[in-house]
C-alpha positions as CSV (number, residue, x, y, z in Angstrom):
1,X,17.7,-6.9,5.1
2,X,15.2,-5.5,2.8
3,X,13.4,-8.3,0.9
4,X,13.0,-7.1,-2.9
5,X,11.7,-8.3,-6.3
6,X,12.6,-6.7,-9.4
7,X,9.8,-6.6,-11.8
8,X,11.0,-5.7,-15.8
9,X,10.1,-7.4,-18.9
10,X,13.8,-6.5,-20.6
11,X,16.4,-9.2,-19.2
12,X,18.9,-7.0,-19.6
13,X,17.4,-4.1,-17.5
14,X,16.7,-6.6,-14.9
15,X,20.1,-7.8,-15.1
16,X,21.8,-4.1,-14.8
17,X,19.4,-3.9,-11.6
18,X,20.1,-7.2,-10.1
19,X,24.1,-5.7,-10.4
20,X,23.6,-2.3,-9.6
21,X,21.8,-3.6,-6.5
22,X,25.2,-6.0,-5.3
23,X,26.7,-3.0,-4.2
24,X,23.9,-2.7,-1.5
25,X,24.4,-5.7,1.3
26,X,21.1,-4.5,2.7
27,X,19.0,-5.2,0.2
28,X,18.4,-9.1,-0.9
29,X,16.7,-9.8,-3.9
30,X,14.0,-12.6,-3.4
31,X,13.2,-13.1,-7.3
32,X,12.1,-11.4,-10.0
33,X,9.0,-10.8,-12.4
34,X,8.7,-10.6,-16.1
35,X,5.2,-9.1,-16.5
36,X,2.2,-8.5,-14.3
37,X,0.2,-12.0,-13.6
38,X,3.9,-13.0,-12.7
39,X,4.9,-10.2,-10.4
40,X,1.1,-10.2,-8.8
41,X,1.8,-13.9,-8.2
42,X,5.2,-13.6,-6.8
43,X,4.6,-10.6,-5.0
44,X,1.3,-11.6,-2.8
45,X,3.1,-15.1,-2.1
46,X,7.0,-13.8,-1.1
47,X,5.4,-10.4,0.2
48,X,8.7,-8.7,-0.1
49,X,9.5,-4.8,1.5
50,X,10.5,-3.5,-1.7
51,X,9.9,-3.7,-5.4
52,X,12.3,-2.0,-8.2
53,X,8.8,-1.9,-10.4
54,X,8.9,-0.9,-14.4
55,X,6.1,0.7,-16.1
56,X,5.5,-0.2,-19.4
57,X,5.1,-4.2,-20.0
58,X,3.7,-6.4,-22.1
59,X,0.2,-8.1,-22.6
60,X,-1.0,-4.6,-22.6
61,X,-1.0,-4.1,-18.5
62,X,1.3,-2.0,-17.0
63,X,3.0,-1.1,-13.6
64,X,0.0,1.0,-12.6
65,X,-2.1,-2.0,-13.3
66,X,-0.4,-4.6,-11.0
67,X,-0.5,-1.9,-8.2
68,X,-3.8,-1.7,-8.7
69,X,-4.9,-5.7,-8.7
70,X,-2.0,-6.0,-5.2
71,X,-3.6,-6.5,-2.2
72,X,-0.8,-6.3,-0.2
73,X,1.4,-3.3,-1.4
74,X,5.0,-3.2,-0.8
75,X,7.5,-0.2,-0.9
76,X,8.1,0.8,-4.6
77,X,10.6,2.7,-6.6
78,X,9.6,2.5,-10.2
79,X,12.3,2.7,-13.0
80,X,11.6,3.3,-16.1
81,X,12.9,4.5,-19.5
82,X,10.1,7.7,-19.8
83,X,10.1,10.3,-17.5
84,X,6.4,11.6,-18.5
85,X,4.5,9.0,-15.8
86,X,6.9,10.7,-13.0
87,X,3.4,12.7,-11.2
88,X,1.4,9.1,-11.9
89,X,3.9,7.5,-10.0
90,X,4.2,9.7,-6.9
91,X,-0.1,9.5,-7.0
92,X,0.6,5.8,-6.2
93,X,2.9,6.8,-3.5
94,X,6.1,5.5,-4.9
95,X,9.2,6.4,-3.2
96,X,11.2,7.3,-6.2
97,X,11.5,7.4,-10.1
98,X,14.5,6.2,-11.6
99,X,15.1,6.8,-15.5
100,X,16.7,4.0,-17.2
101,X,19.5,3.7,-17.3
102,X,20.0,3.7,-14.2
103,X,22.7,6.4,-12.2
104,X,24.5,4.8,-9.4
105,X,24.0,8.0,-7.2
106,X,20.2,8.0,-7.9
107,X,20.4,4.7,-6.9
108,X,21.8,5.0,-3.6
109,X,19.5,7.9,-2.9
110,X,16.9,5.8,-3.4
111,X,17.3,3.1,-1.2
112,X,18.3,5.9,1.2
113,X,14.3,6.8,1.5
114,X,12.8,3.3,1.3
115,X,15.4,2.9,4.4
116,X,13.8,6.4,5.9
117,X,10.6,5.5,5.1
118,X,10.7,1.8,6.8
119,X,11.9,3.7,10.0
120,X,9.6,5.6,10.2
121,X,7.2,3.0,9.7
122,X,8.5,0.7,12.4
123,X,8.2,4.1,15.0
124,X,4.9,4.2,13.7
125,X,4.1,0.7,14.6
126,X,5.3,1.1,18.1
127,X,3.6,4.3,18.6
128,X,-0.1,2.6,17.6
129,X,-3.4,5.0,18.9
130,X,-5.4,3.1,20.6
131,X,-9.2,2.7,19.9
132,X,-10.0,6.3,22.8
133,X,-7.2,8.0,21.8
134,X,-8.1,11.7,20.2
135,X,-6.8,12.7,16.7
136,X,-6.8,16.3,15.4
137,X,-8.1,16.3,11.7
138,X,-7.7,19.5,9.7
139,X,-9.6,19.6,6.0
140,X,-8.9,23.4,4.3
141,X,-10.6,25.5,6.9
142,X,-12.5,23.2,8.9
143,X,-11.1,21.5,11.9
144,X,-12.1,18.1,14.4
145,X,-10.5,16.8,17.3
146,X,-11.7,13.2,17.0
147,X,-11.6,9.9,19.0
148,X,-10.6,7.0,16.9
149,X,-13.8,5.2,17.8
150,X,-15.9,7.0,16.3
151,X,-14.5,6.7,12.7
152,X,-15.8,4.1,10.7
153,X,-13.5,4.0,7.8
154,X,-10.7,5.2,5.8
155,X,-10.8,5.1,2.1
156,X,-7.8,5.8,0.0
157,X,-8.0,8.6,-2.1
158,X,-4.4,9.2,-4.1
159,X,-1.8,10.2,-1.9
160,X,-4.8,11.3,0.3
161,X,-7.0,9.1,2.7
162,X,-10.7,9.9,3.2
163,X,-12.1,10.1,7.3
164,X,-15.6,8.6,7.6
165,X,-16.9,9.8,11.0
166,X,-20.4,10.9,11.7
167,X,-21.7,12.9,8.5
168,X,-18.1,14.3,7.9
169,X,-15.7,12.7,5.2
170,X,-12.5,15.0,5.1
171,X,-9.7,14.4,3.2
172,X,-6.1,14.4,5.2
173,X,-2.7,14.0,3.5
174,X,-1.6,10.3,4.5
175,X,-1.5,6.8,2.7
176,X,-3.6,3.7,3.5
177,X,-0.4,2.2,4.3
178,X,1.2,4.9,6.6
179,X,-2.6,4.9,8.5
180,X,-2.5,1.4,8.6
181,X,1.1,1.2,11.1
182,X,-0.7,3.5,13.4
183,X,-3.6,1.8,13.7
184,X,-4.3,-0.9,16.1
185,X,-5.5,-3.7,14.5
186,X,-7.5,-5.3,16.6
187,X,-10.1,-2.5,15.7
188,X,-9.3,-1.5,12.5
189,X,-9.2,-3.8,9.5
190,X,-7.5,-3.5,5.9
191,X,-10.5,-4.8,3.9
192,X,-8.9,-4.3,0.6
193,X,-6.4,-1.9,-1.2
194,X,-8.6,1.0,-0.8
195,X,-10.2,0.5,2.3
196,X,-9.7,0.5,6.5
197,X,-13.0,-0.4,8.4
198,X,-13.3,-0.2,11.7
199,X,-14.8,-3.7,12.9
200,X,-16.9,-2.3,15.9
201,X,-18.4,0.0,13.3
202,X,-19.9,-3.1,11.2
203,X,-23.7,-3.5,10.6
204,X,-24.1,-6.8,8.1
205,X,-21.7,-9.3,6.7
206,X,-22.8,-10.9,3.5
207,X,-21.3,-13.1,0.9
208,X,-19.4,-12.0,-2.2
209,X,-19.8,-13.6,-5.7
210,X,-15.8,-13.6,-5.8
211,X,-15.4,-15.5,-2.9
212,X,-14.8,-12.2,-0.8
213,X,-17.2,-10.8,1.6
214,X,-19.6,-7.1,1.5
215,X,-19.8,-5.2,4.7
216,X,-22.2,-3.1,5.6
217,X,-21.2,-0.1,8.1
218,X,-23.2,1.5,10.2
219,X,-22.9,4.9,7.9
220,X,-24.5,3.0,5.0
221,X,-21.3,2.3,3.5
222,X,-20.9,-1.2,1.5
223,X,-17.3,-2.2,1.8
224,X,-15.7,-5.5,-0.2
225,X,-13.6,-7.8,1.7
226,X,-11.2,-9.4,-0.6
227,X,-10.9,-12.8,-1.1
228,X,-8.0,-12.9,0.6
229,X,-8.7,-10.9,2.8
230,X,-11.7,-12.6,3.8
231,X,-9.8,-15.3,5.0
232,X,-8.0,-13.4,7.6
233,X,-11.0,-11.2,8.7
234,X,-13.4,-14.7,9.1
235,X,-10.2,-16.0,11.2
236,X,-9.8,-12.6,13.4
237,X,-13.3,-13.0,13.9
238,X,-14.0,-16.4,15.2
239,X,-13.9,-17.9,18.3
């Protein structure tokens, strides 16, 4: 089953959702949101696979925004009445754009990639690199063969994620989230949305005004812990 929230100000377009979405026994719908404090609420609590995610809401924030204030980020196919945020969506890696209202067939294809996509994402998982394994990183012309342990961070950079090793920092064409199944976490940490430290790579922890913690790598780079986050990095940590 694929845990889902659907996340619409309009009860109707909620509803059509919610019925469209019957026809589908694999997907079950935890709950759903009415505007972004709500969904951000619901969806860091519930952490469900999949959100059906509109764009335009009220209180002046929109579905860009919540993405943005997420910490944990599931699977998203927007839908949406305007079809001019279509190359905004895909930069926040959705998995599809669905104009309102809503075509059964373009549903159905829909759910046919998150269902590719979480495949692929459990392979990835059980295909982890460990911490000595080599990877080949390719940036326009310039090319590194590199051994995990010697990068220090990933930084999310659109659909593209930034390499921190030595003085290099290419760009390669792969989400946080994709990085993040092959990764083994013991080493290597989701600090926040945007960021993947490696932990042997850290120099100084210090406190954060927000409740979070600041990390200093050994690059010189200052990386925030999320409050959240924190939590689970103080608990990996300890004894």
């Amino acid at each position: 089953m694929i845990k889902t929230i659907i996340v619409d100000d309009e009860r109707l377009a909620r509803n059509e959702i919610r019925k469209l979405l019957k026809e589908f026994p694999e997907i079950e719908i935890l709950d759903e949101a009415v505007n972004v404090q709500d969904a951000q609420e619901k969806i860091e609590l519930m952490q469900p696979e999949l959100i059906f995610l509109d764009i335009q809401m009220p209180g002046g924030k929109s579905g860009f925004d919540l993405l943005e204030l997420l910490e944990y980020t599931p699977k998203v196919v927007f839908t949406t009445a305007y079809n001019e945020f279509a190359i905004k969506a895909f930069e926040y890696n959705a998995l599809d754009y669905l104009l309102k209202p809503i075509d059964h067939k373009r549903l159905h294809d829909a759910i046919v990639k998150v269902k590719k996509q979480m495949d692929q994402d459990t392979q990835a998982h059980k295909n982890r690199l460990g911490v000595n394994d080599q990877v080949f990183v390719k940036d326009g012309e310039r090319c590194w063969f590199v051994k995990l342990a010697e990068v220090r961070l990933f930084e999310s950079v659109g659909n593209y994620a930034k390499v921190f090793f030595g003085n290099n920092k290419p760009l390669i064409l792969k989400s946080l989230n994709a990085l993040e199944e092959r990764l083994d976490d013991k080493i290597f940490f989701r600090a926040n949305r945007k960021h993947i430290i490696n932990l042997q790579m850290i120099h100084k922890i210090d406190g954060h005004f927000n409740g979070g913690l600041k990390v200093t790598l050994t690059g010189g780079e200052e990386i925030e812990i999320s409050r959240r986050q924190a939590v689970k990095f103080k608990d990996n940590m300890s004894l």
